[in-house]
N, C-alpha and C positions, 0 to 999 in steps of 0.2 A: 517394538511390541505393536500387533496389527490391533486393529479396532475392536473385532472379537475379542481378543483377549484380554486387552484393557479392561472391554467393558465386563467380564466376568472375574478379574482380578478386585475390580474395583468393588464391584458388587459385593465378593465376600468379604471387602475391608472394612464395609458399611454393618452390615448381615455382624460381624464381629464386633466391631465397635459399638453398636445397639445392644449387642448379649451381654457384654461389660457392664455396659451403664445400666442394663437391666438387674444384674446380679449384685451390684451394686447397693441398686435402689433396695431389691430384697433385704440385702445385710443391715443394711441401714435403714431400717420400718419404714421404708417409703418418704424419706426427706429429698432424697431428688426427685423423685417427680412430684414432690407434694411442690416443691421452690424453683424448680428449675425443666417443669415441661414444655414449657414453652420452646427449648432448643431440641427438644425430637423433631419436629418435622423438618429440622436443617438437614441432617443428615441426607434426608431422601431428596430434599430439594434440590442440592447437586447432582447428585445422580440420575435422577431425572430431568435436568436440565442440561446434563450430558448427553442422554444417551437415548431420552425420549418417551414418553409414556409406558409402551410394553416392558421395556427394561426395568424402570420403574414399578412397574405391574408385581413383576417377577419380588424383586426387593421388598415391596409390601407385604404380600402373601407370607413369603419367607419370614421377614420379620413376624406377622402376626401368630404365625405357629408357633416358632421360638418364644414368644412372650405367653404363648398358653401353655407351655413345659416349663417357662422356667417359673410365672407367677401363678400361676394353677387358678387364678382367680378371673372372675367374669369384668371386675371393675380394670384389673391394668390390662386384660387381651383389649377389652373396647378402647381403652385410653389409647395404648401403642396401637391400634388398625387405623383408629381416626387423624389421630397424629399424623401416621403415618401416609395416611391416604393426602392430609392438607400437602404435605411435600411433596408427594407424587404428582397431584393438580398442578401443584403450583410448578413444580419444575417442569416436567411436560408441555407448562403454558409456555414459562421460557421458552420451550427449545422452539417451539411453533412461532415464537415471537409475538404472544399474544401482548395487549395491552397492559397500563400498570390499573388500570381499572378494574380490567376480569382478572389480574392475577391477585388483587387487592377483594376483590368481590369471591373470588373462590376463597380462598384463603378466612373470610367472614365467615362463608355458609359453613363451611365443612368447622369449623371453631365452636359455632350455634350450638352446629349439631352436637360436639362433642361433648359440651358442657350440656344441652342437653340431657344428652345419657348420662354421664357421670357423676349430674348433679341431681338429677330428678328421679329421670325413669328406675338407673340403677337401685340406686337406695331403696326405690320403693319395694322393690325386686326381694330386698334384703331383709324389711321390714320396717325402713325409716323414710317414715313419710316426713317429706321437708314441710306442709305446710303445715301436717300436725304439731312440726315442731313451733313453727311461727306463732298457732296458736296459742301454744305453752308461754311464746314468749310475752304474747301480748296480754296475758292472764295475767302472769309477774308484775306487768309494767302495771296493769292497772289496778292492780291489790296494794300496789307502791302511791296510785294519785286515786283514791276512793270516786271522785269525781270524772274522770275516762271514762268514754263508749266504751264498751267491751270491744264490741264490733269495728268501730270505726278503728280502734285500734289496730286489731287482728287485720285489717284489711291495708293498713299504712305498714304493718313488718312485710306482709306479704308483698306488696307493690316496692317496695325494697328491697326487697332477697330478690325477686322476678327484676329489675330493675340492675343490680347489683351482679348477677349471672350475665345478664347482659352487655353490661360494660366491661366486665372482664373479657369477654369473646372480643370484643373490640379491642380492648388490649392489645391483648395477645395475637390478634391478626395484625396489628399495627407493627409490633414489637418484629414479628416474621416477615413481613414485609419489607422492614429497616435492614432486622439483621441477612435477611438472603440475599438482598440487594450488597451489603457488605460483602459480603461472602464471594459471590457469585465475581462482582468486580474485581477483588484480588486474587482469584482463581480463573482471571480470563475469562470467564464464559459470557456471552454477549445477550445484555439484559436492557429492556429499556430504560434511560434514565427517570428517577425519581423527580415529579417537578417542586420549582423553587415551592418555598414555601407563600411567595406572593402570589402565584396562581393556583393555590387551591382554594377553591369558590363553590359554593353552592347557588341555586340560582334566587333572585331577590323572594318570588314569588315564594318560594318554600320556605323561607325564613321569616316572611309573610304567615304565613299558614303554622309554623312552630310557635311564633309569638301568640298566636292567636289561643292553639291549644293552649297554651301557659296560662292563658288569660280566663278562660275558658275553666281550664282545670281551678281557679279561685276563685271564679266566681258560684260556679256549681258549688263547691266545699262550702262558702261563705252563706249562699241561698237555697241551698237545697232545688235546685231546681228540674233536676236528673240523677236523685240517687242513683237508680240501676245504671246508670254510664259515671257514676264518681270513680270508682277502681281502674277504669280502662283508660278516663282523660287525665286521672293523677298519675297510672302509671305512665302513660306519651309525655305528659307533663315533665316528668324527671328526666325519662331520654332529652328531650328538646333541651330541659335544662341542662343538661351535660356537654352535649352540644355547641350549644352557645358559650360555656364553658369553656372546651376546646378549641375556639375561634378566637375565644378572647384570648387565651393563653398565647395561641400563633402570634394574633396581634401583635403582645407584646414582645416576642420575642423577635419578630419581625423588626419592632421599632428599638428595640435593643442594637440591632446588626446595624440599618441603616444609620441609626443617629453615633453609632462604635462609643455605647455606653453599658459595657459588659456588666455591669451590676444590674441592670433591670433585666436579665435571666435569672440571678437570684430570684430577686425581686417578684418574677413571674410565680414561679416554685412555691417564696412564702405565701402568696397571696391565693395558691389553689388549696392550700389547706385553711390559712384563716380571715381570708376575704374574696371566696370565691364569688359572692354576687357579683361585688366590685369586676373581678373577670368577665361574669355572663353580660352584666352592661355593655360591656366593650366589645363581646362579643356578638351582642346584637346589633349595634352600632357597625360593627363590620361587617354583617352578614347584608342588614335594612338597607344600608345609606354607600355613599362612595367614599366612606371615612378613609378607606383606604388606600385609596388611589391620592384623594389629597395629602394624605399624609404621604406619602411618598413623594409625591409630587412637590411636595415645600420643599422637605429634605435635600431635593434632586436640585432644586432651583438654590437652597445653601449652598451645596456644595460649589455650585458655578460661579457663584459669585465671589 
């Protein structure tokens, strides 16, 4: 089979296997993509990391028509184009050989975007305004404690939901990143490798600058000293602290692998649901300090001895 042909064999297998999962989703009120959209932009990621952006190209478009006949709705065409588009980026990147950085940084943007639209714009489109609803909810909460700002309330659901959209895009660009590097690797096609978990680093000075927001975002709450900037330093504030969350998490898993004490991966997991500060500490510690270079560095000097 020549190259041509493959690659329009292969196209229609993809273009098929998206109508499936699509009719699917219809039959079933929308439970796979409500749990499992995350795996649409695999599809096109191979394909595009076969056969190169235009190919790619082709494969989006196609897909996106077929997803406006078959769900007739404005929320799944945008969901399947943007999807669809993250895999086309990203495979594309592939085949160019680009980095795991821009292919980890597209794979972001185009995520943002998506939730974006299907979380905000669309609805509003529909008539459901997300922050009207916020407000509703912070109305509830404070009819429940008579003593609640209204306000300040309303203003902590919203920097949560906004907060909350956000780390899910991360997610989920994380999760695509993992599994197309999966993929891609046992499908032969030639990707840069993912690095160790001990060399992903941010630089001191920015962790610098995140601790500070954090700092920053409690002291304002506590003094009132920049109401009109509470909302924007408590929302940076929760990114940072997710953050540092997720450093602590590596941390530990890091120090799981080197010290081959498989319980503190548990251990990691329970601790991000009910002692996540415990996390973030550790995670500023790694981010501030050479906590972890020493700690590897003992370890390294254990095992020689």
């Amino acid at each position: 089979m020549n190259t041509k042909t493959r690659q329009i064999t292969e196209g229609a297998m993809i273009i098929a296997i998206e109508a499936v999962f699509l009719l699917l989703d219809k039959y079933l009120g929308g439970l796979i993509s409500a749990y499992v959209f995350w795996a649409l932009p695999l599809f096109n990621v191979v394909y595009a990391a076969r056969h190169g952006y235009r190919a790619g190209a082709v494969v989006w478009v196609s897909v996106t028509l077929l997803s406006f006949i078959i769900t007739g709705d404005l929320y799944g065409v945008v969901l399947v184009a943007i999807t669809n588009l993250t895999g086309m980026v990203y495979g594309g990147g592939v085949k160019e050989g680009r980095s795991n950085a821009w292919l980890f940084g597209s794979a972001l943007l185009t995520t943002i975007v998506n939730y974006a639209l299907t979380s905000v714009i669309i609805p509003i489109m529909y008539g459901i305004d997300i922050f009207e609803e916020t407000r509703m909810i912070a109305d509830a909460i404070a009819q429940s404690i008579p003593q609640m700002d209204v306000s300040r309330m309303y203003d902590m659901v919203k920097e949560f939901t906004i907060a909350s959209i956000m780390l899910a895009a991360v997610l989920e660009a994380v999760i695509v990143h993992i599994l197309a590097h999966v993929l891609l690797k046992r499908l032969k096609v030639p990707v840069a490798p993912l690095k160790d978990m001990q060399m992903i680093r941010i630089p001191k000075w920015l962790g610098w600058a995140m601790l500070a927001v954090i700092v920053l975002a409690v002291a304002n709450t506590r003094f009132k000293w920049a109401p009109a900037l509470d909302t924007y330093l408590t929302l940076l504030s929760i990114i940072c602290q997710f953050a540092f969350i997720a450093f602590g998490y590596m941390e530990v898993l890091m120090l799981a692998r080197i010290s081959g004490r498989k319980q503190l991966s548990l251990a990691a997991v329970i601790l991000v649901f009910l002692m996540p500060t415990l996390l973030m500490v550790f995670g500023i510690l790694d981010v501030v300090t050479d906590y972890r270079e020493r700690l590897t560095e003992r370890y390294a000097n254990g095992q020689k001895q």
